[in-house]
N, C-alpha and C positions, 0 to 999 in steps of 0.2 A: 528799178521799182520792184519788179519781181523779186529782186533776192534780198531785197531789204524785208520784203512780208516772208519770206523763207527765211530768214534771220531773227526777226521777232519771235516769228514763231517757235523756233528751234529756243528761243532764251525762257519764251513761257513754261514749256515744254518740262524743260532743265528746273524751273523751278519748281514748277509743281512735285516734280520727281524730288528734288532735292528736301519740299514741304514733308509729302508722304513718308520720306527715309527718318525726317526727324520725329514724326508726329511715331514711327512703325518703332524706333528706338530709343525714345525717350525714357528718359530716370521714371521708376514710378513714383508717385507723385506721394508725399509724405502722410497729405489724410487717407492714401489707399495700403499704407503699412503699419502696422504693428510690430513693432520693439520692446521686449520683455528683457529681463535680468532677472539672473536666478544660478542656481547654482546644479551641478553634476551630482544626479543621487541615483541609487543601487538598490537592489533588496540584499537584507543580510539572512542568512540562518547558522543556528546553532546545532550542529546534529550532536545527539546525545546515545551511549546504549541503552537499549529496551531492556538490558540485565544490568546484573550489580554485581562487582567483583574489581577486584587490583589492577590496575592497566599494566597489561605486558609489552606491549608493542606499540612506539609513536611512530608513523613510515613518512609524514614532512612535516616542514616548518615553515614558518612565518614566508609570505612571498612567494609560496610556492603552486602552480598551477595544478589545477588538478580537474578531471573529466569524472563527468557523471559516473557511478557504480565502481569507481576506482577504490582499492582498500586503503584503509590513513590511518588504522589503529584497532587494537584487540587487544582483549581481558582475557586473563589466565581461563582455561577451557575445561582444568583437569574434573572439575565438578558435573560441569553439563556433562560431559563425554561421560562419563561412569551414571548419570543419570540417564541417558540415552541407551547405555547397553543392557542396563535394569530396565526398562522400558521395550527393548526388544523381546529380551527374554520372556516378562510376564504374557504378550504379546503372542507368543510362539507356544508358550503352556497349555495358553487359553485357545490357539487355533484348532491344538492338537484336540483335546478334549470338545469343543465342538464337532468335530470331525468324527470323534467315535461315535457319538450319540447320532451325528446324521448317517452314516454307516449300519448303525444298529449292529447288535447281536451277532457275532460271526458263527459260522457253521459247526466248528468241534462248539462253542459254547451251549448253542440249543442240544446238540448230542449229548454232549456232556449233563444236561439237565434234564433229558429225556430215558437218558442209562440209571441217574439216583431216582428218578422218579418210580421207572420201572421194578427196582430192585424193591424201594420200599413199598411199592404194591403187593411185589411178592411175600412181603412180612406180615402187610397187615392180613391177608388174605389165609395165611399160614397160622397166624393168631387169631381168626375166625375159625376157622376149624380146631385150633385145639380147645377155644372156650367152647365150643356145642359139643365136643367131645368129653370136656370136663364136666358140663351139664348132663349128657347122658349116664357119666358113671357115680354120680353122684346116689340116687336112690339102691343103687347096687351097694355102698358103701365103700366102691373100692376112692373115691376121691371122696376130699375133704370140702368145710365149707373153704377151710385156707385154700387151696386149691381151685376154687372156683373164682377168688377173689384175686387169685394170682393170674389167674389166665384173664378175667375182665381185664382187669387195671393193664395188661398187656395187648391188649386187644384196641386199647383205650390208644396208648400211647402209640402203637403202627397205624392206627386208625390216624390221627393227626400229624404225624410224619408224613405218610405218602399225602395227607391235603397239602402240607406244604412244598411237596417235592414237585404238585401237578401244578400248584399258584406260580411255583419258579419256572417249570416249564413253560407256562402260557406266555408269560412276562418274557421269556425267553425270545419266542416266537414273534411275540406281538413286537418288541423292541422301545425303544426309551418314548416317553410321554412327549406330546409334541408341544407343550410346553415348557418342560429341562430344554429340550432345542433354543428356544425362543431364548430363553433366559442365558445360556451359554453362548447363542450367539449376539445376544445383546453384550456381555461382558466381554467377547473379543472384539467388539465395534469401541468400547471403551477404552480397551487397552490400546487400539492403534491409534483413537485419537491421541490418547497419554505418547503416544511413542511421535506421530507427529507433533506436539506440544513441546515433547524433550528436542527432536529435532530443530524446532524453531528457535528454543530458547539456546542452543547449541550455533547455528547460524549466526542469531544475536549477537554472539560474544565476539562482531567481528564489526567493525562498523566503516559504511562505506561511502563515500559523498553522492548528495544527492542530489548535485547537480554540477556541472561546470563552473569555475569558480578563481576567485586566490583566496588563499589560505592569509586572514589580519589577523588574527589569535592564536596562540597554540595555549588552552589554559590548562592542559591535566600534561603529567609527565609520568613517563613507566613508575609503578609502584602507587601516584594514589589512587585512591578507591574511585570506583565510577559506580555511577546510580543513574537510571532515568530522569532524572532532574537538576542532573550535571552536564549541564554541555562539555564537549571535548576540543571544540574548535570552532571559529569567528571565520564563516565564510563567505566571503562578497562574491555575487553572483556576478558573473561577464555579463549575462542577458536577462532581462532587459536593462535598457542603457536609457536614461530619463534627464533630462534638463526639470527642475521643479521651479517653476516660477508664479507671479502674481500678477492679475490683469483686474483691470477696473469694470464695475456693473456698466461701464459707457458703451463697450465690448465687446460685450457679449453676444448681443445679436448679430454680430459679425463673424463669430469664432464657431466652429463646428470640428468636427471629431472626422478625423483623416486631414485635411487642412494642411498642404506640405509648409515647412518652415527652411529656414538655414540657421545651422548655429555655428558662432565664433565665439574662442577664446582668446586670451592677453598670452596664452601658455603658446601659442601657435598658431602668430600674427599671419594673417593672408589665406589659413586654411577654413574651407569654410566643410560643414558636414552635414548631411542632409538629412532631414527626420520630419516630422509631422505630432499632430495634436493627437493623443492618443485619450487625455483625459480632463475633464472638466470637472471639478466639480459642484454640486449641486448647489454648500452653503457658505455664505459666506463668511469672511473674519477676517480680521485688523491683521495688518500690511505686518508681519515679522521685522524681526530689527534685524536678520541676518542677511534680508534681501534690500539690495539697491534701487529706486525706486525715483523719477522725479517728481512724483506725485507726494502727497502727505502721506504722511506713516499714518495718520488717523484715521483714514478713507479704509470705507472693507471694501475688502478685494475678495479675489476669489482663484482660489490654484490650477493651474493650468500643469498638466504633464506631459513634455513635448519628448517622443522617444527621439532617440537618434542612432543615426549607422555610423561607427566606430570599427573598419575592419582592421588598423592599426593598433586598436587597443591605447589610446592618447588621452580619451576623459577618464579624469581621475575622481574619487567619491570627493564629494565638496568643493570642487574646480570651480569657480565665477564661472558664466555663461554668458552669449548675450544671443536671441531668439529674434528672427527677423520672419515674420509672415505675411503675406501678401494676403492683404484679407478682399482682392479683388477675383481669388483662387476659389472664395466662399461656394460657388454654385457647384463647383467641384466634386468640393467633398461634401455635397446637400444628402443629407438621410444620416448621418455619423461615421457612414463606411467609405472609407477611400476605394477609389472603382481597382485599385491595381494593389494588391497586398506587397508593399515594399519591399526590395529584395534583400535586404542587410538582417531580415530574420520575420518574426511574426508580428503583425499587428498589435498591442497590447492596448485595451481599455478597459483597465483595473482601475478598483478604485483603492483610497487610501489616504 
């Protein structure tokens, strides 16, 4: 009797065990998943030069990867460069001649304006005395009125000599107005902007990707002309990596911003890649004809952009998708921000 209730017991036991294992691993259950289609999309850019001139240099093509700040093309230089050395030099003119004026006046120069000064003192001082000498011999009749008219008009002129030889001296001493400074040094602050300017537009003629990337276009080739409003190359970013799909307004208040997903493709049956909701947005509109849907094409919808970790490099721009989210994850990712920043690169919630 005893091991018969120790055998029951032991079968109850088993089953409860066996309840809980299925209840703990059970399928989720299909109203607690969301299933989206849509398709593999990229940002593209176009880098263009910030100058204008003949392309010299293509360095890839089509297919070919390439890292941020890497060089992928240049315009003939010989202009900038000669522009830049003109820009040095005016540069170095204008340094120079600031430089005297803040220096002022050097020491044989005030001498040297202190020596003419002196002498023509000596003149005019020597032409004072012969005109009162001219004046006294006058009533004697040994001088004439000519004579008298010759020693003024001489008296005259060493008199305004040595003013101007003592105006040179002072100005000598005193040294340059401190506004010529101001003004000379404002013109070499202009000239090294110009020389940084030629600098940059010299750098310009070099152009470099601006971010990680493959090369889908190569549109310009050595020899034509490139402008700032000529792109030089069709570059598909590796990151961010976006499934772009469409969910219905029924949804919505289900879906939030971090919200992990899986995504599969028909290109690479059994592999699955993990990403999450990085963008919602706001309005809505009618279902696209390029997206697969089992709902009506007439219903608005609304786009959803689910990133994903590709460290393979396997989704392609336009690949079919298919987006599996467990919207039972919702409290998870509650506030928009996923609690752990995913590790296959940065969170992105861009819109577009």
């Amino acid at each position: 009797m005893k091991k018969r209730r120790l055998l029951v017991a032991a079968v109850v036991l088993l089953g409860l065990a066996g309840g809980l294992m299925y209840w703990w691993l059970r399928p989720a259950s299909a109203a607690n998943t969301l299933t989206l289609y849509g398709n593999v999309d990229i940002w593209e850019v176009h880098p263009a030069f910030n100058d204008s001139g003949p392309v010299s240099q293509m360095f890839v093509t089509e297919g070919s990867s390439v890292r941020k700040g890497e060089l992928i093309a240049r315009i003939d230089d010989t202009r900038y460069i000669a522009r830049l050395a003109e820009a040095k030099h005016k540069a170095a003119n204008l340094k120079a001649v600031l430089l005297s004026l803040m220096h002022g006046s050097r020491p044989q120069q005030i001498a040297q304006a202190r020596a003419t000064m002196e002498g023509l003192r000596a003149i005019y001082q020597n032409a004072k005395t012969n005109y009162a000498r001219t004046l006294k011999l006058m009533p004697q009749g040994i001088a004439s009125i000519q004579d008298r008219d010759d020693a003024q008009a001489g008296l005259r002129s060493a008199r305004a000599n040595y003013r101007a030889a003592l105006q040179a001296y002072r100005l000598a001493v005193v040294g340059p107005r401190h506004e010529d400074i101001l003004a000379a040094r404002s013109a070499y602050h202009a000239a090294i902007a110009a020389q940084a300017l030629a600098a940059r537009e010299l750098t310009d003629t070099s152009l470099y990707a601006p971010a990680d990337g493959t090369i889908e276009d190569r549109i310009l080739e050595p020899g034509d002309m490139a402008s700032p409003s000529t792109p030089v190359y069709t570059i598909a970013l590796t990151s961010p990596l976006w499934v772009r799909a469409y969910a219905p307004e029924t949804v919505l208040g289900k879906l939030a911003l971090g919200m992990p997903a899986r995504i599969t493709t028909d290109s690479f049956p059994g592999r699955r890649y993990r990403g999450w909701v990085g963008y919602i947005s706001p309005t809505a509109e009618f279902t696209p004809r390029t997206v697969e849907t089992p709902t009506l094409r007439t219903q608005l919808v609304y786009q959803v952009r689910i990133y994903a970790c590709d460290s393979r490099g396997e989704l392609r721009l336009g690949m079919p998708a298919t987006v599996t989210i467990e919207l039972t994850r919702h409290a998870e990712a509650a506030g928009g921000i996923p609690a752990t920043t995913p590790s296959c690169g940065e969170t992105h919630a861009r819109g577009g």
